[in-house]
C-alpha beads as a LAMMPS data file, in Angstrom:
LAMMPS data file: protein, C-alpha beads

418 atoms
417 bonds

1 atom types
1 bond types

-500.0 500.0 xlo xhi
-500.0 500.0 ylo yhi
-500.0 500.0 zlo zhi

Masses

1 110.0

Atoms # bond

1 1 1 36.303 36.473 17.376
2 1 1 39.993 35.751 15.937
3 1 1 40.484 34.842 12.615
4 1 1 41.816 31.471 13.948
5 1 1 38.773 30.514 16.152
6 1 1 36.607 31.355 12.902
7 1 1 38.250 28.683 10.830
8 1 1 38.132 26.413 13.120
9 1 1 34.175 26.967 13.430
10 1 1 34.028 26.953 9.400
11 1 1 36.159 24.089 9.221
12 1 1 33.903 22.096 11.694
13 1 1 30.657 23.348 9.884
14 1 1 32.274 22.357 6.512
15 1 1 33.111 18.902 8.280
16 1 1 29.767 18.469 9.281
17 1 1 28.439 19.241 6.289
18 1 1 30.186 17.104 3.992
19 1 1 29.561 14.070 6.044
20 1 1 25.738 15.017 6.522
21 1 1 25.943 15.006 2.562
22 1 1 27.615 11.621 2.703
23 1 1 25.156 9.933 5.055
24 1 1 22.322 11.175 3.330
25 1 1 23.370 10.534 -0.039
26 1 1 23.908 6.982 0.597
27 1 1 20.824 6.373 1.926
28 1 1 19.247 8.071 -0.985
29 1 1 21.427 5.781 -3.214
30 1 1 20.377 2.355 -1.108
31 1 1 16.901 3.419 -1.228
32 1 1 16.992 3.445 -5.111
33 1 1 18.398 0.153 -5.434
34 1 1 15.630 -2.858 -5.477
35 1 1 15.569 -4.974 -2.287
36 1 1 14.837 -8.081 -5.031
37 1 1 15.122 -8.668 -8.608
38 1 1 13.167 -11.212 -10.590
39 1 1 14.586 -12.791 -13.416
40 1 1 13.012 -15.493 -15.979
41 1 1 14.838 -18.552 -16.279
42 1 1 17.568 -18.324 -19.184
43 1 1 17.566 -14.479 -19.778
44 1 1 20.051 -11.586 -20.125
45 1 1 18.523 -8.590 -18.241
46 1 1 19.402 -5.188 -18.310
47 1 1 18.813 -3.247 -15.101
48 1 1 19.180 0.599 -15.023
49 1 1 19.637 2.182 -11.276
50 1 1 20.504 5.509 -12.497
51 1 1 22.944 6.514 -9.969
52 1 1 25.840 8.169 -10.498
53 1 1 28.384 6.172 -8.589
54 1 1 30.742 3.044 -9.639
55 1 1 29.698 -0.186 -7.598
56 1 1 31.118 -3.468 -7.513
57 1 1 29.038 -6.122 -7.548
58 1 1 29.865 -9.303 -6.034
59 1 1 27.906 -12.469 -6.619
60 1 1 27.800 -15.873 -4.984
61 1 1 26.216 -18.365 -6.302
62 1 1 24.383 -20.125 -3.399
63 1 1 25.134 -23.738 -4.944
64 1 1 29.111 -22.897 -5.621
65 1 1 31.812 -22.506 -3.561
66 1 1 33.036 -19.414 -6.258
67 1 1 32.700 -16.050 -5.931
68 1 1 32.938 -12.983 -8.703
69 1 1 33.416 -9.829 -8.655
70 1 1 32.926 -6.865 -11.276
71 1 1 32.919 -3.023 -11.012
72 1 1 30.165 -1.532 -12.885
73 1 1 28.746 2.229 -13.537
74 1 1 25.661 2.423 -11.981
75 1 1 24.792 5.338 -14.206
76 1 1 24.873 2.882 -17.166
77 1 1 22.551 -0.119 -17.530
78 1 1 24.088 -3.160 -16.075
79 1 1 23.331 -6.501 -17.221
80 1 1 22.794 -9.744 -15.470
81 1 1 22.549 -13.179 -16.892
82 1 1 20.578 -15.851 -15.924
83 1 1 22.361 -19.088 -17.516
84 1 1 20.243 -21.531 -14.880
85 1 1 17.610 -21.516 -12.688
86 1 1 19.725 -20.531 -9.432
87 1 1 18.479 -17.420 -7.775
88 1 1 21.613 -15.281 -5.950
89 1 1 22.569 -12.596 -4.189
90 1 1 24.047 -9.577 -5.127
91 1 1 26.713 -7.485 -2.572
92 1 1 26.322 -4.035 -4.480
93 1 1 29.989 -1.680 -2.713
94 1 1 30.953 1.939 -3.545
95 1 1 34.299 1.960 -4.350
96 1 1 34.743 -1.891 -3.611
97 1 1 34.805 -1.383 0.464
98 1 1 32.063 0.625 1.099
99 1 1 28.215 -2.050 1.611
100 1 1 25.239 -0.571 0.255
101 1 1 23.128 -3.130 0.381
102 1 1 22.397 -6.872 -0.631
103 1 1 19.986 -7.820 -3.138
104 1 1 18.772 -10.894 -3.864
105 1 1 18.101 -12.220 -7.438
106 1 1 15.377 -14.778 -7.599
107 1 1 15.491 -16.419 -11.232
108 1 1 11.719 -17.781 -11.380
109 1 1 9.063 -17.985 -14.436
110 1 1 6.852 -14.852 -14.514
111 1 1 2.969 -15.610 -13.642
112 1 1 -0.017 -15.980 -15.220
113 1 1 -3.252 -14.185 -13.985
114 1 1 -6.750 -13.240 -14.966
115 1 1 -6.834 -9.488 -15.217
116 1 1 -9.302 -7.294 -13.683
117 1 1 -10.803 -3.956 -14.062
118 1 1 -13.963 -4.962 -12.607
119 1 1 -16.092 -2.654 -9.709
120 1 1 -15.771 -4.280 -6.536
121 1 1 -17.551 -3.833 -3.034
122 1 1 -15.228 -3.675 -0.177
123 1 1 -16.397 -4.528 3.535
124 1 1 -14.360 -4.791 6.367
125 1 1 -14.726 -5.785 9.935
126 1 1 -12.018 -4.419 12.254
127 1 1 -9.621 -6.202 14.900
128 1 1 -11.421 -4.489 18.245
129 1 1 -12.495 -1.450 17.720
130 1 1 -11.325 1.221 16.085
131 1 1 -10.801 4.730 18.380
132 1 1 -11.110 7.573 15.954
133 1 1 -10.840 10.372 18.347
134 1 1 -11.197 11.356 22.523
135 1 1 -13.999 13.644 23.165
136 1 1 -15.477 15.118 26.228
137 1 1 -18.838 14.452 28.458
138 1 1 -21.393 16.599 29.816
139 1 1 -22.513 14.866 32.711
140 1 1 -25.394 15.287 35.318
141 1 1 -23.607 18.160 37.192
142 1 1 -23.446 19.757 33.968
143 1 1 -19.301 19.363 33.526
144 1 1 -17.501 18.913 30.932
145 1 1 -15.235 15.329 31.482
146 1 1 -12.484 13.222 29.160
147 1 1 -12.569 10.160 31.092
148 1 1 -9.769 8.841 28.203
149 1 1 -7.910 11.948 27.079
150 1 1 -3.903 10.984 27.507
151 1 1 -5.173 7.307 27.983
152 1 1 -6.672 6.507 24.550
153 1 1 -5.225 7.941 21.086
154 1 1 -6.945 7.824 17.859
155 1 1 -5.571 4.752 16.137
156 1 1 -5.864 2.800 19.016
157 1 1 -7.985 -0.576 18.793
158 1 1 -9.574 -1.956 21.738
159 1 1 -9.413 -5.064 21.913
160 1 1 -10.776 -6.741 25.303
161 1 1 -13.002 -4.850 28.331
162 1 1 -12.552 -6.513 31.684
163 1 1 -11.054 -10.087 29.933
164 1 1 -14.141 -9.898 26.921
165 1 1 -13.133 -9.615 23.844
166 1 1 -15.417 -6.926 22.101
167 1 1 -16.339 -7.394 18.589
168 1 1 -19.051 -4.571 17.826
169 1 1 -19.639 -1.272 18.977
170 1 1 -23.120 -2.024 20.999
171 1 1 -21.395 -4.580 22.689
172 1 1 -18.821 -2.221 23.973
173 1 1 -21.048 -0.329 25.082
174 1 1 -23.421 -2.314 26.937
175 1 1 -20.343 -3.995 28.702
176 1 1 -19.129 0.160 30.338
177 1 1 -22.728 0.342 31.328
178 1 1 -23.322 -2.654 33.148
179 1 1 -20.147 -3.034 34.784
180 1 1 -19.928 -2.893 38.560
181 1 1 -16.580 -1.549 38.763
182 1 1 -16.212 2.063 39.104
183 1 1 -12.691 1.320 36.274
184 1 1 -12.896 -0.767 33.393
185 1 1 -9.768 -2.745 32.204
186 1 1 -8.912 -2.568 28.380
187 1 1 -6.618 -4.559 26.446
188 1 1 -5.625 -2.357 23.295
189 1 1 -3.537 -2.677 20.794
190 1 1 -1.598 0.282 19.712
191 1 1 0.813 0.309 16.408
192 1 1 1.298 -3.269 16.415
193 1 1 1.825 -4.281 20.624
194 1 1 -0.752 -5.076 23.062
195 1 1 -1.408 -2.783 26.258
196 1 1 -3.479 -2.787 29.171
197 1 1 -4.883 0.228 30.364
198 1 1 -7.382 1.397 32.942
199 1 1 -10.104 3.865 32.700
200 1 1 -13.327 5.555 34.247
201 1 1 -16.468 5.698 32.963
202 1 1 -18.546 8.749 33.891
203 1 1 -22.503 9.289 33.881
204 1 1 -23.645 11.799 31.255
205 1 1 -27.012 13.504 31.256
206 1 1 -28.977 10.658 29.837
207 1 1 -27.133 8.440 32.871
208 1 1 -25.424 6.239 31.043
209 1 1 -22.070 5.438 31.903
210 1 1 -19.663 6.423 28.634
211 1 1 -15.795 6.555 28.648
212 1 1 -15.763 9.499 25.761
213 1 1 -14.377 8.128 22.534
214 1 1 -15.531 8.035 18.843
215 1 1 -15.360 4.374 17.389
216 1 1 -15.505 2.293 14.443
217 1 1 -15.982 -1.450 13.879
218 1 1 -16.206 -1.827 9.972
219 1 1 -15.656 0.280 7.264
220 1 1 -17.082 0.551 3.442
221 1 1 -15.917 0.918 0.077
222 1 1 -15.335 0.446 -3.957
223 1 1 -12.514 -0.271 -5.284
224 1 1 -11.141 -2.216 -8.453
225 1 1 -9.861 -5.755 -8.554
226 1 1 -6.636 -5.853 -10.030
227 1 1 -6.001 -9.767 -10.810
228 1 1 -6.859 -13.311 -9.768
229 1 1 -4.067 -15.956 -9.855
230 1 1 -4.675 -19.757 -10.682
231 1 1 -4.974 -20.584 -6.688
232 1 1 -7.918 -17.882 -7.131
233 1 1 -5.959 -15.275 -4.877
234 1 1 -7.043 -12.335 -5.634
235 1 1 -5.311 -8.177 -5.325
236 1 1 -6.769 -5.365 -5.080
237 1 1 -5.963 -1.457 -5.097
238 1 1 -2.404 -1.311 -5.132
239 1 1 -2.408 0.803 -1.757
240 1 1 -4.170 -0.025 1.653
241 1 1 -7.656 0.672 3.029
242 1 1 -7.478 3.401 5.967
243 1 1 -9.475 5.165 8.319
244 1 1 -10.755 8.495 6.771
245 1 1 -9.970 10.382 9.953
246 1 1 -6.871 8.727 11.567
247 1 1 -5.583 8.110 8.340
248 1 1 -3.740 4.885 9.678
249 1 1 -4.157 1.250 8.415
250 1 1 -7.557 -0.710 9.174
251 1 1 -6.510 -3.627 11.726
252 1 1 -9.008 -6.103 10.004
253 1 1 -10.321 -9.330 11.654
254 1 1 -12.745 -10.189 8.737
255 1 1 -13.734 -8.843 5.185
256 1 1 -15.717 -9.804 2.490
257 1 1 -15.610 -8.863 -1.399
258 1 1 -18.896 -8.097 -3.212
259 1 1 -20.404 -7.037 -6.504
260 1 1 -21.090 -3.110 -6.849
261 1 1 -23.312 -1.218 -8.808
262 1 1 -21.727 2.204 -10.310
263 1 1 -24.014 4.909 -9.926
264 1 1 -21.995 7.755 -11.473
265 1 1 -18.771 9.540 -12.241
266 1 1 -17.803 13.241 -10.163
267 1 1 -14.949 14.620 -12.699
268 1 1 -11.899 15.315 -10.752
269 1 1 -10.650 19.406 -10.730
270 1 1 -7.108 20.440 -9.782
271 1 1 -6.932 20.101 -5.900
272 1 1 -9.894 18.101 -5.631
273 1 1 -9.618 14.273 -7.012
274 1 1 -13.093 12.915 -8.333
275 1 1 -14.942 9.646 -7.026
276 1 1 -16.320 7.107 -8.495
277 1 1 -20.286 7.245 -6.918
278 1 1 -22.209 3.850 -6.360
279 1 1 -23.086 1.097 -3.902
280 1 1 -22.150 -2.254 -3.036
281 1 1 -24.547 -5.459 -3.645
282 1 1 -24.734 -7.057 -0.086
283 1 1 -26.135 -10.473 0.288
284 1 1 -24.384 -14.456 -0.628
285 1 1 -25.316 -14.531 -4.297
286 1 1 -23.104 -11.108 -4.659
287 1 1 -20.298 -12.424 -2.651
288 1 1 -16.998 -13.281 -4.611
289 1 1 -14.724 -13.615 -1.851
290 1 1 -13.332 -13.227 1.538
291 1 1 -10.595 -10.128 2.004
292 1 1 -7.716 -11.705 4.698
293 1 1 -4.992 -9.295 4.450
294 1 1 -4.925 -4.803 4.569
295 1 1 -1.510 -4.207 3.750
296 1 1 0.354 -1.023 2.339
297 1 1 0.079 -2.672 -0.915
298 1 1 -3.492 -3.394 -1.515
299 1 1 -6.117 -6.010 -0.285
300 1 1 -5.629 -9.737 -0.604
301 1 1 -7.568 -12.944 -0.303
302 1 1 -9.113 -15.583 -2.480
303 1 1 -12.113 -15.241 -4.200
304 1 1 -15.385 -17.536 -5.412
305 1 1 -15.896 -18.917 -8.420
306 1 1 -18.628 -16.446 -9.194
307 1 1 -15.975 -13.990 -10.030
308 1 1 -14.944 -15.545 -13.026
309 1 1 -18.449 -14.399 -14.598
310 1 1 -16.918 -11.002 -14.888
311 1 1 -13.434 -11.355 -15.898
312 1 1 -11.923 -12.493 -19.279
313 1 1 -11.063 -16.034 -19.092
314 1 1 -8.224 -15.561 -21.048
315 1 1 -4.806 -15.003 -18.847
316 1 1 -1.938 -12.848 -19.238
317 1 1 1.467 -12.871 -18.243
318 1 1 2.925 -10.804 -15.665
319 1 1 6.279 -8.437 -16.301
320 1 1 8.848 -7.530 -14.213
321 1 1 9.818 -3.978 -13.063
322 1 1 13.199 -3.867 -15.411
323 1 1 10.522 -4.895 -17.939
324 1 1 8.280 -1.869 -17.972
325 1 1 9.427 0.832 -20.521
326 1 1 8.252 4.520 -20.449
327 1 1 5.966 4.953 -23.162
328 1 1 2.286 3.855 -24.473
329 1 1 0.804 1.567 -22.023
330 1 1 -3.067 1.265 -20.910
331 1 1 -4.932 0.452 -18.120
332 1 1 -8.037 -1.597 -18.030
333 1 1 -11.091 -0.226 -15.917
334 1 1 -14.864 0.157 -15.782
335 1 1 -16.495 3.412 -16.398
336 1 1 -19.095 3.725 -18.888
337 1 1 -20.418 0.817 -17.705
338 1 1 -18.416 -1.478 -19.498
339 1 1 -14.626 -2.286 -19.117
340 1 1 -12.495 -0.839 -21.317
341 1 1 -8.761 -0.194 -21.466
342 1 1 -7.859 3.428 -21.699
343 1 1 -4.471 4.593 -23.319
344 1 1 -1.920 6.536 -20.935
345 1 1 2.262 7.444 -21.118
346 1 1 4.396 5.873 -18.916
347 1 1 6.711 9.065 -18.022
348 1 1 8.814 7.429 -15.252
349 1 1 10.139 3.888 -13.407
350 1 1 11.139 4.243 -10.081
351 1 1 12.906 1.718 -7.643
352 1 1 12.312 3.466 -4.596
353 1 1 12.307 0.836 -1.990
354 1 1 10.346 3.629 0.226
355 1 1 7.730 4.005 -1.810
356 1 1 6.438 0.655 -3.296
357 1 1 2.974 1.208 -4.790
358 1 1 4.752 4.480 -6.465
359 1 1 6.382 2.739 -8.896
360 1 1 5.010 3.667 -12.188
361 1 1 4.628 7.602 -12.770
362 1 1 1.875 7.507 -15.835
363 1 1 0.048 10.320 -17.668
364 1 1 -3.733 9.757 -18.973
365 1 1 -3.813 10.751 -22.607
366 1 1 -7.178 8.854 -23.693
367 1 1 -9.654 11.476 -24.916
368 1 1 -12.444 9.167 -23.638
369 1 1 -11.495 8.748 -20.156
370 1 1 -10.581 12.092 -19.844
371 1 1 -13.684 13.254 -20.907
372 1 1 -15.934 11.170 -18.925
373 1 1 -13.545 11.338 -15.451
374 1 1 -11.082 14.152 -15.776
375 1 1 -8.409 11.896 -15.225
376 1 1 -7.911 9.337 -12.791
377 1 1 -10.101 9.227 -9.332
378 1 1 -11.200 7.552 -6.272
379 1 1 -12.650 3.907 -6.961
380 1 1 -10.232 3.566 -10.078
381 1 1 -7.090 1.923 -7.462
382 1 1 -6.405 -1.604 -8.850
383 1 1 -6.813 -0.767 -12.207
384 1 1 -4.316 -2.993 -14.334
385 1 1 -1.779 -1.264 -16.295
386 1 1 -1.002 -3.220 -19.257
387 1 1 2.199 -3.069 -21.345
388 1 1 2.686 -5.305 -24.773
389 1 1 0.503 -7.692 -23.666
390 1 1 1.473 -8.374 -20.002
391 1 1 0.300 -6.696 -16.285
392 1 1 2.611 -4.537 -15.247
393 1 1 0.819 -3.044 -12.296
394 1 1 -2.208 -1.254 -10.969
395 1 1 -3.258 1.963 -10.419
396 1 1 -2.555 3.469 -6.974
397 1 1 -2.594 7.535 -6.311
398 1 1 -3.524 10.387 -8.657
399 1 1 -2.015 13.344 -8.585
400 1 1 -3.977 16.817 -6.560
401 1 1 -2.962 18.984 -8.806
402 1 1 -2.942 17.011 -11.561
403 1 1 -5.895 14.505 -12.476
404 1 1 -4.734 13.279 -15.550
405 1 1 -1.347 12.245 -13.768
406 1 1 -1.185 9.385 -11.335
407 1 1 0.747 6.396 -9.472
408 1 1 1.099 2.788 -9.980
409 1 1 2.732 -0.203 -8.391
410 1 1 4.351 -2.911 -9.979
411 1 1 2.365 -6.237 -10.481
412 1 1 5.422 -7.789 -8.371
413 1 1 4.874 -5.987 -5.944
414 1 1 1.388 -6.804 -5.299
415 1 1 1.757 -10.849 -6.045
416 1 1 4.669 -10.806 -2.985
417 1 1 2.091 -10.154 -0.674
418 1 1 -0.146 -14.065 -2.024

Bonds

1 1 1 2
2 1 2 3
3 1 3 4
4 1 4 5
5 1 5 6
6 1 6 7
7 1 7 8
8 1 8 9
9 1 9 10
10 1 10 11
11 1 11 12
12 1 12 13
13 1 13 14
14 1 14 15
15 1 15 16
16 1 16 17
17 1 17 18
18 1 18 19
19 1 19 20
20 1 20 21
21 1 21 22
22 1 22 23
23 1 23 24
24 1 24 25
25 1 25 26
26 1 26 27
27 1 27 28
28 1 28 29
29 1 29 30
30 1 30 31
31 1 31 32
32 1 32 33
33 1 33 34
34 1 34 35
35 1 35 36
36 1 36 37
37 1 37 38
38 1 38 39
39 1 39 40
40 1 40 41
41 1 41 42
42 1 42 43
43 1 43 44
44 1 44 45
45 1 45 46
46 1 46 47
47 1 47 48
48 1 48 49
49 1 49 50
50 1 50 51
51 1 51 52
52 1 52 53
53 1 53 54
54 1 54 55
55 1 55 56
56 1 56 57
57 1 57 58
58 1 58 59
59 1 59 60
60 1 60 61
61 1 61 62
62 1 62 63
63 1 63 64
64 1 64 65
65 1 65 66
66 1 66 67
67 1 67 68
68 1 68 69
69 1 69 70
70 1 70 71
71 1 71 72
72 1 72 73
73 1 73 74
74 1 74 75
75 1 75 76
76 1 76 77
77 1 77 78
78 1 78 79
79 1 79 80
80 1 80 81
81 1 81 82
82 1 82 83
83 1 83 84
84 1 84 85
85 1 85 86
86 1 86 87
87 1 87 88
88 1 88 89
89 1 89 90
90 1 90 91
91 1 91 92
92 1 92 93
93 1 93 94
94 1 94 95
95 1 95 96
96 1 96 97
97 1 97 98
98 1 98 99
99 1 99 100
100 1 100 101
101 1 101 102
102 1 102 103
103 1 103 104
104 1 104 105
105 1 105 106
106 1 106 107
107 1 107 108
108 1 108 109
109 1 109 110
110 1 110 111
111 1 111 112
112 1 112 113
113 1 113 114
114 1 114 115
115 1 115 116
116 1 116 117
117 1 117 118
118 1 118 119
119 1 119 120
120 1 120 121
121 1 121 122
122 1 122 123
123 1 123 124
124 1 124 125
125 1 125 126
126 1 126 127
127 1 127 128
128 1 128 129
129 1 129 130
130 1 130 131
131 1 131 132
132 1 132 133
133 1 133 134
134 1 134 135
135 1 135 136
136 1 136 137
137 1 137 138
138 1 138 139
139 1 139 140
140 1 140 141
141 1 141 142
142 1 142 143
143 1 143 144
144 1 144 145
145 1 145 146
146 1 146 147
147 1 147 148
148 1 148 149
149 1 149 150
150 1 150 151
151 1 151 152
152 1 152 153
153 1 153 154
154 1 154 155
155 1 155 156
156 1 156 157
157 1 157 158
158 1 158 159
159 1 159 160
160 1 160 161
161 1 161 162
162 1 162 163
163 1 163 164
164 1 164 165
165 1 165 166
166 1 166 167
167 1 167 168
168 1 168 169
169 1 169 170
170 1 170 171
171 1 171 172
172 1 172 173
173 1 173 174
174 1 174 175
175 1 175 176
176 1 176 177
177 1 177 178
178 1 178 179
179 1 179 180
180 1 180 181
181 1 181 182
182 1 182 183
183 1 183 184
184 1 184 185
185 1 185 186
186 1 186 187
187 1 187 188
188 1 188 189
189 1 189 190
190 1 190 191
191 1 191 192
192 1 192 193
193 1 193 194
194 1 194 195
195 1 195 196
196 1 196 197
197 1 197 198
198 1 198 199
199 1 199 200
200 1 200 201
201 1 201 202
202 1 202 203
203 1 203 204
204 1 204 205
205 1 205 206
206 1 206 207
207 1 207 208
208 1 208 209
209 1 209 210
210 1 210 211
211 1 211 212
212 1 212 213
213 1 213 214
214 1 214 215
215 1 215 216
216 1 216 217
217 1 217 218
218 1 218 219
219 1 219 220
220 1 220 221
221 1 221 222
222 1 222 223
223 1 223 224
224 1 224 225
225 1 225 226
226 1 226 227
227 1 227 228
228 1 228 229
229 1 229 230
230 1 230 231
231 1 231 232
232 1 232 233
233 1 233 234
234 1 234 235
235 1 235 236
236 1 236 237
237 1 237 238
238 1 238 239
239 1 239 240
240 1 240 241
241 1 241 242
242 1 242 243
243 1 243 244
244 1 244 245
245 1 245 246
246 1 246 247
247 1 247 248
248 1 248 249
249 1 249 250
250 1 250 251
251 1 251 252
252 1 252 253
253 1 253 254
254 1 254 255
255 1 255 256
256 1 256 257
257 1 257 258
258 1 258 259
259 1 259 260
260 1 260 261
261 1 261 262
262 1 262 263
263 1 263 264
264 1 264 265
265 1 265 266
266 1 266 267
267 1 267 268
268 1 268 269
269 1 269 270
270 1 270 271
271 1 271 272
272 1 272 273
273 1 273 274
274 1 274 275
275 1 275 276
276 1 276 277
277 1 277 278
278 1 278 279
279 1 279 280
280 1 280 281
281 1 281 282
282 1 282 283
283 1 283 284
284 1 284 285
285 1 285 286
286 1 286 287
287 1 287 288
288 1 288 289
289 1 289 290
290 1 290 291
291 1 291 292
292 1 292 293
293 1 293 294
294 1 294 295
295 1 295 296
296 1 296 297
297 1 297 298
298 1 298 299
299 1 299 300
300 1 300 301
301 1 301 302
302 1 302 303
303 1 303 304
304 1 304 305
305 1 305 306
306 1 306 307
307 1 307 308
308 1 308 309
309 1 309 310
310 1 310 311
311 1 311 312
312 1 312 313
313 1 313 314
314 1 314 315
315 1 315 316
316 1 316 317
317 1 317 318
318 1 318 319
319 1 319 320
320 1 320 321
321 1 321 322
322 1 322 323
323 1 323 324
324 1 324 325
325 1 325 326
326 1 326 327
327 1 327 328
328 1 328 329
329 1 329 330
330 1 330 331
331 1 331 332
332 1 332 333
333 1 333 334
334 1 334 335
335 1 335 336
336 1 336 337
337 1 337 338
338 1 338 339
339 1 339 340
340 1 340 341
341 1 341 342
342 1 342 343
343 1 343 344
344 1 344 345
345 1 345 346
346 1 346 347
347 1 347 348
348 1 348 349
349 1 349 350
350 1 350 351
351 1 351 352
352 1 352 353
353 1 353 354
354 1 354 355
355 1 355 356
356 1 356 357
357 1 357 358
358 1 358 359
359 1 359 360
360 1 360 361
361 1 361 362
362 1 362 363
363 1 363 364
364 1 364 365
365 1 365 366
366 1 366 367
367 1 367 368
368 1 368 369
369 1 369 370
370 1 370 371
371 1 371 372
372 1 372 373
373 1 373 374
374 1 374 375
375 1 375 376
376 1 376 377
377 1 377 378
378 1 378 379
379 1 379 380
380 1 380 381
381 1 381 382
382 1 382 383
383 1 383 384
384 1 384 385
385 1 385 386
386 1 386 387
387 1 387 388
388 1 388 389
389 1 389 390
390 1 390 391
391 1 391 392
392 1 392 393
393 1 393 394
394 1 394 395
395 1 395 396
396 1 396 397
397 1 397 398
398 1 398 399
399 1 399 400
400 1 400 401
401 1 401 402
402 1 402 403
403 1 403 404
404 1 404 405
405 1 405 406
406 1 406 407
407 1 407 408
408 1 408 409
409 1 409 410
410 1 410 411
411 1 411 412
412 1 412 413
413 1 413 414
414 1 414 415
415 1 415 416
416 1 416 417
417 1 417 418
């Protein structure tokens, strides 16, 4: 190879290189920056982004004709003011020309909530039913057969069988074995669209006709309620509810929130995250409220008046996410059969647009907790995290490695899904 037909090659490599730096720093820059910013009425904020890059920041106000511009570090903090109640947006450029992204700044009032911390009892019903996994048939002639391998995929949710719409398990079955077709028609829904696809049943040794699939229709679990508002809307967990073996979202069509009962506590160890052990309290005198929304943020609905039994009647205020300050904080849970609010360290804020229930990087430090639970573990999600008197957020992920480290998600987060 000449020496001249080598630098072209490094050049080009260099070349590509710089500008795969380029695309991917920007995007790690955009995703850093907050999709929305809530103000109070009347307030100077300070906002750090912690990026190392000079913007220019161009507002227009939505109920003027003017427009203003300012170039700002984005490594310092940068400060907005709030001299009305107009909400605007913000056109955030790298060197003046270059869009990142537009952010809108809603001035509004923070809320007022009940705060929770109490055990709840999670049951949900799913949209169709759930496909956890294809599996094979032995059938009279003593084969093996996957009448819905490459057809069916775990995640799936069926939906309809030959134009009925299938709402339990028996039902779906009982519907393959009486039908006189030798093919069934499904409707199924599949990450978010609707398909129709054919398949057919074979006989297995017992006769029965059976299309080979594992299936849910409902799922079980605790949890911890995070807040009720003044409409009683309720959130819950700070992250969403998802099948244990597909590990995708449940597709719910109904759910309902109980009491529970805690049992007892299985310390989490390094690499294996404990669990809160107990059982919910079926029946209409423990219901407290209907569950209408699984989202990647927690569970939302409204609740009973019932609930207010077990909560403090006395509301807080919620804070924003430029609010929150690393340092002492607690959050507010129920272990030793009583709530309590345990100390921790906020260590870290982050605005990472791609990971919203991450927001809040906390340490455990209260000898008690740690003591009774190792740390944070399974059943504690939705525990409020309280900071000088306000919700900040709720409890979300604990660390493997690292039980007395976890995740939160900031309170705002949580109240844009009401």
């Amino acid at each position: 190879m000449t020496k001249q037909k080598y630098r072209k090659i490094l050049t080009a490599f260099l070349f590509f290189s710089i500008i795969t730096g380029c695309i991917y720093y920007i995007h790690f820059i955009k995703i850093n920056i907050p999709d929305n910013i809530y103000i109070a009425p009347y307030e100077n904020e300070e906002i750090d982004f912690n990026i190392p890059f000079l913007g220019t920041f161009t507002v227009e106000d939505e109920h003027k004709d003017s427009i203003a511009a300012a170039s700002v570090n984005l490594m310092n903090s940068v400060s907005i003011d709030t001299s009305g109640n107009t909400s605007y947006k913000m056109d955030i450029r790298l060197f003046g020309f270059i869009k990142l992204k537009e952010v809108n700044v809603v001035v509004k009032e923070p809320e007022s909530v009940y705060v929770g911390g109490i055990p709840i009892g999670i049951h949900l019903e799913t949209k169709g039913i759930l496909i956890v996994d294809t599996g094979n048939i032995k059938t009279e002639a003593g084969e093996k057969e996957s009448p819905s391998k490459g057809i069916l995929t775990s995640g799936d949710y069926i939906l309809e069988i030959n134009n009925i719409k299938i709402t339990d398990k028996a039902q779906m079955a009982d519907i393959i074995q009486n039908s006189d077709d030798d093919i069934v028609n499904m409707l199924i829904n599949r990450n978010g669209e609707e398909v129709n696809v054919k398949i057919s049943p074979v006989k297995d040794v017992e006769n029965l006709r059976k299309i080979g699939v594992w299936v849910r229709d409902d799922c079980q679990g605790l949890g911890t309620l995070t807040y009720v508002d003044d409409n009683n809307r309720f959130g819950a967990l700070g992250h969403a509810i998802c099948e244990e073996n597909t590990g995708c979202n449940v597709s719910i069509e109904n759910g309902y929130l109980y009491t529970a009962r805690i049992w007892s506590i299985i310390k989490g160890q390094k690499g294996k995250p404990g669990e809160v052990v107990g059982s919910i309290n079926y029946g209409e005198k423990n219901n407290l409220g209907i569950i209408k929304k699984n989202t990647s943020k927690g569970i939302y609905g409204t609740v009973n008046q019932s609930i207010f039994a077990y909560l403090d009647n006395n509301k807080v205020y919620t804070s924003y996410k430029q609010n929150i300050k690393t340092g002492p904080a607690y959050i507010r849970s129920f272990v030793n059969g009583e709530i309590k609010d345990y100390k921790i360290i906020i260590n870290n804020i982050s605005f990472n647009e791609k990971e919203k229930n991450k927001g809040i990087i906390f340490e455990i430090i209260d000898e008690n907790l740690i003591e009774t639970t190792n740390g944070i573990i399974q059943g504690m999600s939705g525990s409020p995290i309280l900071q000088d008197g306000r919700i900040i957020g709720a409890v979300t992920h604990v660390f493997v490695n690292d039980p007395e480290k976890g995740y939160g998600i900031f309170i705002e987060n949580m109240l844009d899904e009401n």
